[in-house]
N, C-alpha and C positions, 0 to 999 in steps of 0.2 A: 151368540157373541160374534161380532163382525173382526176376523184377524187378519184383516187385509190390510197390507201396509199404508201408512198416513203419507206419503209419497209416491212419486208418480215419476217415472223418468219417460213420460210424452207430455211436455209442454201445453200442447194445444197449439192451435194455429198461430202464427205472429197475430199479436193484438194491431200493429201498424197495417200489415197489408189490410185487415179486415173494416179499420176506421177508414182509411182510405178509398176502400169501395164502399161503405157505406155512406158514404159523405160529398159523393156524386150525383149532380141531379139529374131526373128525367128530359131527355131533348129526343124527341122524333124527326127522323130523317128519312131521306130516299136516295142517300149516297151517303158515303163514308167522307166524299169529297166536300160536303156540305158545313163541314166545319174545320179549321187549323185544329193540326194536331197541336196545340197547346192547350186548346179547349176541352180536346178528350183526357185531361185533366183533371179537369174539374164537372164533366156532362158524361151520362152513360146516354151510348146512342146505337141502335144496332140499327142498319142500312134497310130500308123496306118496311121497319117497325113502324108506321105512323100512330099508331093507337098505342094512347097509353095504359091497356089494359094488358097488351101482349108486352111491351116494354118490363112495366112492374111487374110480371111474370117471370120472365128470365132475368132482371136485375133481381128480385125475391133470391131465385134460385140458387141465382151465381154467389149470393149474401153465404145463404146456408153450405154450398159448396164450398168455400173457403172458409168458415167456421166450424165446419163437422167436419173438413177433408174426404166428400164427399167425390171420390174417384168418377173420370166421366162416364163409364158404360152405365152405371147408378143414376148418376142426373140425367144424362140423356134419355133413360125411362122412366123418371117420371115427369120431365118436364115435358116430351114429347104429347101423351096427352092431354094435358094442358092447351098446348098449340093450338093443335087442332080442334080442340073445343072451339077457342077464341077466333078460328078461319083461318091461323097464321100459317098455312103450310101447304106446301108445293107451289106449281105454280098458279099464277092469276094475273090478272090486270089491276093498274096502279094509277092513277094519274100522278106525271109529275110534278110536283108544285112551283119547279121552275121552268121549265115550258108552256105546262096546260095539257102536255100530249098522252093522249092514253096508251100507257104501254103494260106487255108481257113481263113479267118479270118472276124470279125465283124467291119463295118468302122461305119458309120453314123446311129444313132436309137433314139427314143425318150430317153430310159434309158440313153444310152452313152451322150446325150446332156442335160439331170437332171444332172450328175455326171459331166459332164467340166465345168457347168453353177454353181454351189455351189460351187466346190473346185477352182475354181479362184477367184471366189465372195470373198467369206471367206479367201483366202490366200489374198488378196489384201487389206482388210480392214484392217487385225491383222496388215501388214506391216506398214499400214498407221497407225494404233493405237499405235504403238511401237515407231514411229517418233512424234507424238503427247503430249506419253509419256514422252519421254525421252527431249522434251522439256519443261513441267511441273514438272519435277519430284521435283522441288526444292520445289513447294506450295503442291504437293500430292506424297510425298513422296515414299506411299505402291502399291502395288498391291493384292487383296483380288480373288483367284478362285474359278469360279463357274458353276453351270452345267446349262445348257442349257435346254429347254423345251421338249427332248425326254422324249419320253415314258420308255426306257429302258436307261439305261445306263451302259459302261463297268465299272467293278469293281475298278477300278486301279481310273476312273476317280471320283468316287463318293468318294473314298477315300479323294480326295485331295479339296473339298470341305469346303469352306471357310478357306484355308490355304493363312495365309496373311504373304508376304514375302517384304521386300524392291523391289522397281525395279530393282536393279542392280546387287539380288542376282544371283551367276549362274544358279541357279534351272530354271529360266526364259529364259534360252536361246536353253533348248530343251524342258520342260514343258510352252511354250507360246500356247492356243489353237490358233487354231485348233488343235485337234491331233489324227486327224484320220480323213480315209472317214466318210462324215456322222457326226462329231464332232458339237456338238452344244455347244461345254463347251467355255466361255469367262470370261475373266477378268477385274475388275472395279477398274480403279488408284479412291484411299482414300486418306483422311489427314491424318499425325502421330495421330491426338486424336482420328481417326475415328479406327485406326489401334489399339491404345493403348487399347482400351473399347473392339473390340475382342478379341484381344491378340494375339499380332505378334509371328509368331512359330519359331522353330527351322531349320535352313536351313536342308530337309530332305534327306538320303543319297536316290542316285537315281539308285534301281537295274536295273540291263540289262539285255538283253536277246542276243540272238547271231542270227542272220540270213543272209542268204545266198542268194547273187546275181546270179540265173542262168544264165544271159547274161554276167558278168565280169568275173563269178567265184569267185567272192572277198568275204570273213567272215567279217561282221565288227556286232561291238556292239551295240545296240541300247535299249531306256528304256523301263522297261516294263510296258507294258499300250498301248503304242505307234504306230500307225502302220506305218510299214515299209515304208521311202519316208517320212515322216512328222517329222521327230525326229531334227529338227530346230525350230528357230525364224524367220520368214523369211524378215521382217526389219532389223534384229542384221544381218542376214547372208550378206543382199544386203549391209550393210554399209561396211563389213569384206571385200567384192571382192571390191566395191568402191577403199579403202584403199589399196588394193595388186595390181589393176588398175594401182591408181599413183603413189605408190613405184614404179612399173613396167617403167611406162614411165620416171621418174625422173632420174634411172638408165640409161636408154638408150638416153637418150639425151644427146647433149653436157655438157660438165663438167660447162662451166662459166655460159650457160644460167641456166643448171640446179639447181647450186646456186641460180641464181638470184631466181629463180619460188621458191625454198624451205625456204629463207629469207623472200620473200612475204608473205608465208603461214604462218611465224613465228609470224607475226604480224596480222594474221586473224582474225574473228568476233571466226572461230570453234577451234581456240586456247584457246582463252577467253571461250568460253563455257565448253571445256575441263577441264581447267582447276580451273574454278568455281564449277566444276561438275554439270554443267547442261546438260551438252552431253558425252557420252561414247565415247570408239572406240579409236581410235591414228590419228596424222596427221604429217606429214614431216616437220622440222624446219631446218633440213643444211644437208650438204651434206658430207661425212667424206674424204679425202683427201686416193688418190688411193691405196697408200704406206702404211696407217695404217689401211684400209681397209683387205688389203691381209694378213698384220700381225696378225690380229685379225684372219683370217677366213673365215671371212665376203665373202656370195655370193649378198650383196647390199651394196651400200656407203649412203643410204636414212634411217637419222636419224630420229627415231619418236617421239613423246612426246604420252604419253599413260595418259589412265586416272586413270590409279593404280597409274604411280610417281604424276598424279595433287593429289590424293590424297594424299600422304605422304608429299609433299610441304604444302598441307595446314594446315597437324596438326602440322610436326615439321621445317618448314622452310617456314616460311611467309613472310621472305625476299623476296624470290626467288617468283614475280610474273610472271603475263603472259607476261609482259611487257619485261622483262629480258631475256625472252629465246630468245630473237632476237640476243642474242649475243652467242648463243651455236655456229655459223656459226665462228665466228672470233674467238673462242677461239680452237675449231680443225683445223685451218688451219695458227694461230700462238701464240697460248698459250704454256705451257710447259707442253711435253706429258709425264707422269709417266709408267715405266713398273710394277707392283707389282708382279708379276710371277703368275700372273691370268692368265689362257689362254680366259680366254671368256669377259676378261673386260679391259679397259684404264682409265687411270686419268688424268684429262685435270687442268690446273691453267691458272687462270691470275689475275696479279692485275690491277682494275681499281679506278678512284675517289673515289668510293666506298668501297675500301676491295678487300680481296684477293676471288676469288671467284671458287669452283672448281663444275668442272664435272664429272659425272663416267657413259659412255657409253657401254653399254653389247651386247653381241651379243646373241640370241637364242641358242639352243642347235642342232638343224640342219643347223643353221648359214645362214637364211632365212630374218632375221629379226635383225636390231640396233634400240636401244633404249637407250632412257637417262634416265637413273637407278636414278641418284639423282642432286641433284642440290642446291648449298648453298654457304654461303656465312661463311669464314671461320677465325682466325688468323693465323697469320703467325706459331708459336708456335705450333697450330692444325696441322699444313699442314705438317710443319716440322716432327712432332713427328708421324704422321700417313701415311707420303710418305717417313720416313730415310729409310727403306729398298727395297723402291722401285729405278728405273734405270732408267735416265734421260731419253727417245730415243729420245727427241728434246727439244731445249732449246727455251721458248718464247724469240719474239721479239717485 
């Protein structure tokens, strides 16, 4: 007779961090600098790995390690003969792929497998904690920063110590720890009263510093504190490529089916969430018809709903639920389309059982991106007096 309890007070690893790293593809490299860290997002890459035989070896590993809580003195021996089977260790010569030049270099070493074994550890659990978050945020609204149990810490970091900001202020989406090799600093989601009794801060401006990619050549800015490669969220990053994914595919499909797929999404669980704001981020709701596409700009017809307009519907237009955007689709493909001599924007009408209802679809400023700027329900009077100067280009039917 088995009298062991039907319970369990060890969870198991977060299921988030673990989808997360499983859900990264294989890219070989010969720098870390070989790719924007936003990419290490979405690509598992370790520096000198060019074969994907030693790659899928330590991404295997690092799977199992973050699913078993396989501690590293443990992985490190068994993955180390592994290594070395496949030639990956010590040092050797390498050609560069971006020179041509044959060089020395260090593959497989205990230090080098301490430093793959914490920076994916730690990158994979913030992601998962970011998606954890961003599903609670409605009951724990803040985030509170804190430092971690080093001995030492960078100045920049000790700084921002017990700085309690909303989840969804921007600050969070390149100050989310990790933030750096070696970063022990992490973040504990709190209640508003927990937030209130500290005292929620001022969103803080965030300097930069400027560094320099020797493999692209590229200048780009990054915060200071931060080290180089780490200056993301890497949950906020992987949902951002998720999102440009299936913009991506949506465009390139058939036009009727691709309707259908973007009317589906319209009426999703992550619409509702959106726009409740219990999830960040945008999702496709229709698909804008060829002809006013081109007019606009527009290098996509993949209409978004964002959770900047879910927020502005819920303070000043509570008409306009989640429920309703199921109709953005029919209203651009036979509503009546307004020109107002905007170049970056359209104004859509129709009237239904309900009222006259409009739209105002925007395009980005590199013309990357539509989105539904506003959304309400209006009189005729309103419409009248705030589209007289605008120019039929189609008339509803």
């Amino acid at each position: 007779m088995d009298d062991r309890p039907g319970y369990s007070f060890d969870p198991g690893p977060p299921p988030e961090a673990s989808a997360y790293f499983q859900n990264r593809g294989l890219r070989p490299s010969f720098s870390w600098e070989d790719f924007e860290p936003s990419e290490h997002a979405t690509a598992f890459t370790v520096a000198k790995a060019m074969n994907l035989d030693v790659l899928e070896a330590i991404q295997t590993s690092l799977q199992e390690a973050i699913d078993e809580g396989i501690p590293f003195q443990q992985w490190q021996r068994e993955l180390t003969p592994r290594l070395q089977a496949l030639g990956w260790w010590g040092r050797d010569e390498l050609t560069d792929p971006l020179t041509g030049e044959l060089r020395e270099v260090q593959l497989g070493s205990a230090r080098r497998l301490r430093t793959i074994y914490r920076a994916n550890l730690r990158t994979a659990r913030a992601a998962g904690q970011w998606d954890r978050i961003q599903r609670t945020k409605r009951s724990l609204p803040y985030l509170v920063y804190l430092l971690g149990p080093s001995i030492k810490h960078r100045p920049q970091h000790e700084a921002k110590e017990g700085l309690v900001l909303p989840v969804d202020d921007p600050f969070w989406a390149q100050w989310f720890p990790p933030n750096g090799w070696g970063c022990k600093c992490h973040v504990r989601q709190i209640t508003r009263r927990e937030a209130e009794s500290r005292g929620v801060s001022e969103s803080p401006n965030i300097p930069t510093r400027q560094v320099y990619n020797s493999r692209t050549g590229e200048l780009r800015q990054i915060p200071s504190g931060i080290d180089a490669g780490w200056e993301t969220n890497p949950g906020l990053t992987r949902q951002r490529h998720a999102e440009q994914l299936l913009a991506g595919r949506l465009d390139a499909a058939d036009p009727e089916i691709a309707r259908v797929a973007a009317r589906d999404m319209a009426t999703s669980w992550r619409v509702q969430r959106i726009h409740d704001g219990t999830a960040n981020g945008s999702v496709p709701i229709a698909m804008m018809p060829d002809e006013l596409a081109q007019a606009l700009g527009s290098n996509t017809r993949v209409v978004r709903y964002t959770d900047y307009t879910a927020a502005k519907s819920r303070r000043y237009h509570p008409e306009a639920t989640a429920q309703t955007l199921a109709h953005i689709d029919r209203m651009l493909h036979h509503g009546t389309i307004y020109d107002r001599g905007r170049p970056n924007s359209v104004f859509v009408t129709e009237r239904r059982d309900d009222g006259l209802w409009v739209a105002v679809i925007k395009v980005t400023q590199d013309a990357s991106e539509l989105f539904l700027s506003t959304y309400y329900r209006a009189s005729t009077r309103y419409v009248q007096r705030n589209l007289a100067e605008g120019v039929i280009v189609r008339a509803g039917n």
